[in-house]
C-alpha positions in Angstrom: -10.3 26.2 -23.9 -8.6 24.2 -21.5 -6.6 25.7 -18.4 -3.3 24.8 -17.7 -2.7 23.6 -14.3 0.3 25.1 -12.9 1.6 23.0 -9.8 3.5 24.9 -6.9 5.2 22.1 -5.3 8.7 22.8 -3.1 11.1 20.4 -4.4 10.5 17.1 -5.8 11.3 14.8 -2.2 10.1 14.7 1.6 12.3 16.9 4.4 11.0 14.1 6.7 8.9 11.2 5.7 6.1 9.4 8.4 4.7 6.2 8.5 1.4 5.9 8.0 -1.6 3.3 8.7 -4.9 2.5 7.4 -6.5 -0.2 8.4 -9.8 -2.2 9.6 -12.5 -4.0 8.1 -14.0 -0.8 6.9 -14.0 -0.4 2.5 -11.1 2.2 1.5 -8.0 1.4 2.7 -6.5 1.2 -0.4 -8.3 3.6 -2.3 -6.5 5.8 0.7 -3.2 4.9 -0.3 -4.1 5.5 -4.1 -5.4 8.8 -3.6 -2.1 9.3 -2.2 0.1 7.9 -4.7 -2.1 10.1 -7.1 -1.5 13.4 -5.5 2.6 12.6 -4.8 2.6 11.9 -8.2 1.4 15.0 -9.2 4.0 17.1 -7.5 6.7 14.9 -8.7 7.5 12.4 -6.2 8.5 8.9 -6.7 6.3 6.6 -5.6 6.7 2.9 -5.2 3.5 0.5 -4.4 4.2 -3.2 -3.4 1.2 -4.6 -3.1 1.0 -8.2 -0.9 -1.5 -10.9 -0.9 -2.9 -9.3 -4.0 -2.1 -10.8 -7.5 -5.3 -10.2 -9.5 -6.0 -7.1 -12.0 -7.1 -4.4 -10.0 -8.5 -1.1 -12.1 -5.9 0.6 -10.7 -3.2 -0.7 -12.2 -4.6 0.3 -15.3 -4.6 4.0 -14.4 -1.8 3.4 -12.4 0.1 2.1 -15.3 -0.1 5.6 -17.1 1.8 7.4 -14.5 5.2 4.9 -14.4 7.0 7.7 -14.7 6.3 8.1 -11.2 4.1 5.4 -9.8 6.1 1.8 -10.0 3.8 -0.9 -8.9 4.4 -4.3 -7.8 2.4 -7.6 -6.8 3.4 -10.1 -4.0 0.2 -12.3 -4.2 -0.8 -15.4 -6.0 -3.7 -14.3 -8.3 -6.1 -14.6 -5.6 -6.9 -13.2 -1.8 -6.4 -15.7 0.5 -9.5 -16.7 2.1 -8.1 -19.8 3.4 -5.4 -21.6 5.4 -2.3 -19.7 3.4 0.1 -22.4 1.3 4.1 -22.4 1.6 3.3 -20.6 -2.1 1.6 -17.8 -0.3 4.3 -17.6 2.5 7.2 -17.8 -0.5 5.6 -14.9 -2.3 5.6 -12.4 0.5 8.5 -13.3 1.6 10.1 -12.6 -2.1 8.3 -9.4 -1.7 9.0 -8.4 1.4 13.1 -8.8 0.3 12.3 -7.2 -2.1 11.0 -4.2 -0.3 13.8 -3.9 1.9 15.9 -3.4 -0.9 13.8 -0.4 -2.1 13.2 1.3 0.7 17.2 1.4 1.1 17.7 2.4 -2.3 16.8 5.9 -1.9 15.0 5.9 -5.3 11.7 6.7 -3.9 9.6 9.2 -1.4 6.9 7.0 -1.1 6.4 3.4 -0.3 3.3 1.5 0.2 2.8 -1.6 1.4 -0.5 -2.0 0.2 -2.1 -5.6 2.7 0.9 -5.9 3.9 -0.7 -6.0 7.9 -3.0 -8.8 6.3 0.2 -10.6 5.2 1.4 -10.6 8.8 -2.3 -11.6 9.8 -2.1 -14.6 7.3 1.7 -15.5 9.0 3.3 -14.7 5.6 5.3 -12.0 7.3 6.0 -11.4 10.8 5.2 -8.4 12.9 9.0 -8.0 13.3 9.3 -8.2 9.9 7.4 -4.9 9.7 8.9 -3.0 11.9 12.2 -3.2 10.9 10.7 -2.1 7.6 9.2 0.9 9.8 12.5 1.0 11.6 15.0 1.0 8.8 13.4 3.5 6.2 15.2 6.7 5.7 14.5 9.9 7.0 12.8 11.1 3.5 10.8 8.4 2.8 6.9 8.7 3.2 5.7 4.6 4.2 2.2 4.0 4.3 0.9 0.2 5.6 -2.8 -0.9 4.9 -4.5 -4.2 5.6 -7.6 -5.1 7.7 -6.0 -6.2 10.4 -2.9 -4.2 12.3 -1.1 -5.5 15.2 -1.2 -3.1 18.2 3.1 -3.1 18.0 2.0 -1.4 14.4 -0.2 1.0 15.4 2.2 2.2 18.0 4.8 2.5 15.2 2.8 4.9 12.9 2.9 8.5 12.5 -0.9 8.3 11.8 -3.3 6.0 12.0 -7.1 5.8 10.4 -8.9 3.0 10.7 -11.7 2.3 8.7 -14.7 1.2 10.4 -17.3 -0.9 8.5 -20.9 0.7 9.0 -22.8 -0.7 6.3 -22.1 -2.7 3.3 -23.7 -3.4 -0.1 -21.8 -7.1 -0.2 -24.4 -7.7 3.0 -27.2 -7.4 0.2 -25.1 -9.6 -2.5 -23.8 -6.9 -4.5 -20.7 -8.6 -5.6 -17.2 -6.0 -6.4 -17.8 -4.0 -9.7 -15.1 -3.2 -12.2 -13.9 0.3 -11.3 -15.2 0.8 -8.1 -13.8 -2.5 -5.9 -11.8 -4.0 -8.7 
């Protein structure tokens, strides 16, 4: 017999939204910002993900896909990560993203935003750091922003409500145990 699950959420949208930041070389920064998505779904917020750098088919979007009544996703990236130089392709890309963005966060439409690698796409010079905090700077007063990318300038850090970095202590790559479906992909 299954239970019915009876949420007990205040009104569908944010009093007063924060900015928040995970970051560092540590694994689940993103998985973070999923989790989050998941559980503002679930009380009936709109959530909006733009992911940058990114371009491939991550599992998520699968699941992710089965809540767009909620959860709109985007991708700003080429089809791979950049582990190299970045191309006037790469740069173009975020930059159409990050427009984009700004137009969404002004919208109103949604209480969350996240900028998934987006501090990686100012690392890479695709953005600027500027760039970002007028993002930070211009969001309404609702609105729920969450940043994540390895790397964060410390202008970013200051900016955030909250900040978790992610500290890498061991890893399973260091053996050769290449990302598996569902768990890194």
């Amino acid at each position: 017999m299954e239970k019915s699950i009876k949420k007990d959420c205040r009104e569908p949208h944010l009093d007063k939204g924060l900015v928040q930041l995970y970051y560092g070389n540590g694994k689940g920064k993103t998985t973070a910002a999923m989790g989050l998505a998941l559980r503002a779904a679930g009380c009936g917020l709109q959530v909006y993900i733009a992911q940058f750098v990114k371009g491939m088919k991550y599992s998520e979007l699968l699941s992710l896909a089965k809540l767009k009544e909620n959860i709109t996703v985007k991708q700003y990236g080429r089809g791979c990560f950049i582990r190299r130089e970045a191309t006037q392709k790469d740069v173009d890309a975020a930059q159409k993203g990050l427009a984009e963005v700004k137009k969404i966060v002004a919208s109103g439409k949604y209480d969350v935003i996240i900028l998934d690698e987006i501090t990686i796409a100012e690392y890479f010079k695709l953005l600027s750091v500027e760039d970002i905090l007028a993002l930070i700077v211009s969001k309404p007063q609702n609105v729920e922003l969450i940043l994540t990318g390895r790397k964060a300038d410390s202008r970013i850090i200051d900016a955030a409500d909250l900040v978790t970095e992610m500290v890498e202590i061991k890893h399973y790559y260091n053996k050769g145990i290449e990302a598996r479906e569902g768990i890194e992909k």
